[in-house]
C-alpha positions in Angstrom: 22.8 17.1 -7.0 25.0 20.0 -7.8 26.7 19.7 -4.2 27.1 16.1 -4.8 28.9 16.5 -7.6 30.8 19.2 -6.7 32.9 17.2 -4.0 35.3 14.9 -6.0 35.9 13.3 -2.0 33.7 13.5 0.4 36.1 11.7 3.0 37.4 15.5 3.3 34.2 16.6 4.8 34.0 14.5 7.0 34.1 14.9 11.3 37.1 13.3 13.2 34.2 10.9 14.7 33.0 10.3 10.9 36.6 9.2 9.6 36.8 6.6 12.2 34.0 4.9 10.9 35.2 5.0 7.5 38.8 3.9 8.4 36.9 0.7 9.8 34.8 -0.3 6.6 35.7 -3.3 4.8 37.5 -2.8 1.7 35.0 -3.8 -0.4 31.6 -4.0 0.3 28.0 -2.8 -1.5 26.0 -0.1 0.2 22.3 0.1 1.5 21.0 2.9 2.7 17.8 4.1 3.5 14.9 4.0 6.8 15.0 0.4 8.0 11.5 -0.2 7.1 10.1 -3.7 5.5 9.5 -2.1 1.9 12.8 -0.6 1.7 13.6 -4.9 1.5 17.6 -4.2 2.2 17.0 -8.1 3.5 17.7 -8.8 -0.1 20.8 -6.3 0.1 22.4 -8.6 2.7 20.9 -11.8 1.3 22.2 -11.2 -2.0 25.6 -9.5 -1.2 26.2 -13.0 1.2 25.6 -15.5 -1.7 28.4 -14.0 -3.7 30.5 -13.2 -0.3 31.0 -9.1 -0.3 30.7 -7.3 3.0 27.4 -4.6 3.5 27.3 -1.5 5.2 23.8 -0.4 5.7 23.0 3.2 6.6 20.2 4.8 8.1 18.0 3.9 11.0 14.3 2.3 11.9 12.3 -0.3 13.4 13.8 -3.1 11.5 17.3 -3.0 12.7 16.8 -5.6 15.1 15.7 -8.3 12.0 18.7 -6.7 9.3 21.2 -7.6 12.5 19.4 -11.5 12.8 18.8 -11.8 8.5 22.7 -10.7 8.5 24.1 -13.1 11.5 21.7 -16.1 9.5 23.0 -15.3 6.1 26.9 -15.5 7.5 27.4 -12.2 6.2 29.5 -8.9 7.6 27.4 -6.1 7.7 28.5 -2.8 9.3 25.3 -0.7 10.4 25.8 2.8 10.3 23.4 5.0 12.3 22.2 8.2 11.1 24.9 9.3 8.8 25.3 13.3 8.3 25.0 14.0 4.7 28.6 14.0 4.2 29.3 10.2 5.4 26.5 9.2 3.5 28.3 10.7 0.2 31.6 9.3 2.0 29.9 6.1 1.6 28.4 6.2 -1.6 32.4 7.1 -3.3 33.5 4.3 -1.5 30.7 1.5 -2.3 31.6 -1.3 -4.8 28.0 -0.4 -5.4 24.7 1.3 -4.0 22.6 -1.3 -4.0 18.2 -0.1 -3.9 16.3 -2.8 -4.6 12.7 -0.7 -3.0 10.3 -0.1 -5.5 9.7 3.3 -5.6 8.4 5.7 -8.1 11.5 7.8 -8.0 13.7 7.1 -5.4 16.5 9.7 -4.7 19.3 8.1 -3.1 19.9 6.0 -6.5 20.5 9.8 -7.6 22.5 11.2 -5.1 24.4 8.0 -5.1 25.2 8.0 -8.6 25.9 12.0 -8.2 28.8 10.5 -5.9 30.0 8.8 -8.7 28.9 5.3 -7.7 26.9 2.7 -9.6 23.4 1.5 -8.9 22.0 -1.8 -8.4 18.0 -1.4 -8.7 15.4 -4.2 -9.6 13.5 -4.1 -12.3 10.6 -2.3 -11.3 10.1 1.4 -10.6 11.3 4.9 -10.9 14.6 3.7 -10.3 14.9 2.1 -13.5 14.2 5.5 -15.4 17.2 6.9 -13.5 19.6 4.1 -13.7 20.8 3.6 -17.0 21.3 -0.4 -17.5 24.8 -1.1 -18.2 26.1 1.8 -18.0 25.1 3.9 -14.6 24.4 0.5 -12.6 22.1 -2.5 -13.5 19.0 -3.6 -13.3 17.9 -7.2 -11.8 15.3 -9.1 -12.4 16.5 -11.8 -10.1 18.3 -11.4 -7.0 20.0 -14.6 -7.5 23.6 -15.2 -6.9 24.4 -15.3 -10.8 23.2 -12.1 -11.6 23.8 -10.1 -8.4 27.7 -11.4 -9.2 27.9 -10.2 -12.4 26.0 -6.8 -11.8 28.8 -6.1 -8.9 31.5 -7.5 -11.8 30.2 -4.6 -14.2 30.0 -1.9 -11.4 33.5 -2.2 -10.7 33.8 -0.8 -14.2 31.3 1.7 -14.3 32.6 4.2 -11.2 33.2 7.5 -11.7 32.3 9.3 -14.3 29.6 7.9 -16.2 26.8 8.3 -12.9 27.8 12.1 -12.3 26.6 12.9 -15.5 23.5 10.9 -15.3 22.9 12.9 -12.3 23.5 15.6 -13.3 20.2 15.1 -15.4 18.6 15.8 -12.5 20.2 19.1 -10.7 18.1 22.0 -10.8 20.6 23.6 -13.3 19.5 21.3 -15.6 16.2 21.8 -14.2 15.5 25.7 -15.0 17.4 24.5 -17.7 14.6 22.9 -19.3 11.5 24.9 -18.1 13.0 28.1 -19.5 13.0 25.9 -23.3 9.6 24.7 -22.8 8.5 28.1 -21.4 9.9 29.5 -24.5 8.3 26.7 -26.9 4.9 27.6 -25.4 5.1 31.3 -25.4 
């Protein structure tokens, strides 16, 4: 996390072949990356970013490519696919998300880290790790419904919650804070 967050713009680290893709994204649009797997479900990234009519950019790669392209042409949605992103796109992509948007149900789930480490807010279900990481209302938001209603008003409050607020929440998590905290419990014990 500490190299995340030491990188106020990532668009500098980027290669020549890596700005061109980020002069062509949308200028607003949520973010979903991850492996393009079924329980990753970035169908309900594009499903719910169509109802409320923001562009996706999905990163990543995997067998289910094919059925994101056909779920995005049915749902009458753009969404950019970008295809193995170096480290430094991805975090390119993150800083420029209205939101990263991981509605898996994991029991951690990193990227929700890394992406607030960026500086971006997280959209996450309701359900797993990435509710213990994601502060509601104030890092991101947690849904309980994927419905047009609430996915529109969790992007309305992520607008306002860029920046600052998710690099300190991940910051909770750097290895820092880490040693941090095993040298005080180490101490407590001995």
């Amino acid at each position: 996390m500490d190299k995340i967050i030491g990188v106020r713009d990532w668009t500098n680290e980027v290669t020549g072949t890596e700005q061109g893709i980020l002069d062509n994204l949308p200028e607003t649009f949520v973010l979903g990356a991850s492996r393009f797997v079924p329980y990753k479900r970035l169908d309900l990234v594009i499903e719910a970013a169509a109802r409320v009519g923001v562009d996706v950019v999905l990163a990543g790669s995997g067998p289910d490519r094919l059925k994101l392209e056909q779920i995005a042409e049915r749902a009458g949605t753009r969404c950019l696919f970008v295809d193995r992103p170096s480290d430094s796109l991805l975090y390119a992509l993150y800083q420029r998300a209205e939101a990263y948007v991981f509605p898996a149900i994991e029991d951690f789930g990193i990227m929700p880290v890394e992406a607030m480490a960026a500086g971006a807010p997280v959209i996450t279900g309701s359900l797993g790790g990435a509710t213990e990481s994601v502060i509601d209302k104030k890092t991101g938001v947690h849904l309980a419904e994927w419905d047009q209603s609430s996915f529109d008003s969790a992007l309305r409050l992520c607008s306002q919650l860029k920046g600052e607020a998710p690099r300190l929440r991940a910051a909770e998590f750097s290895n820092l804070r880490f040693e941090e905290r095993i040298k005080t419990w180490m101490h407590s014990v001995l």
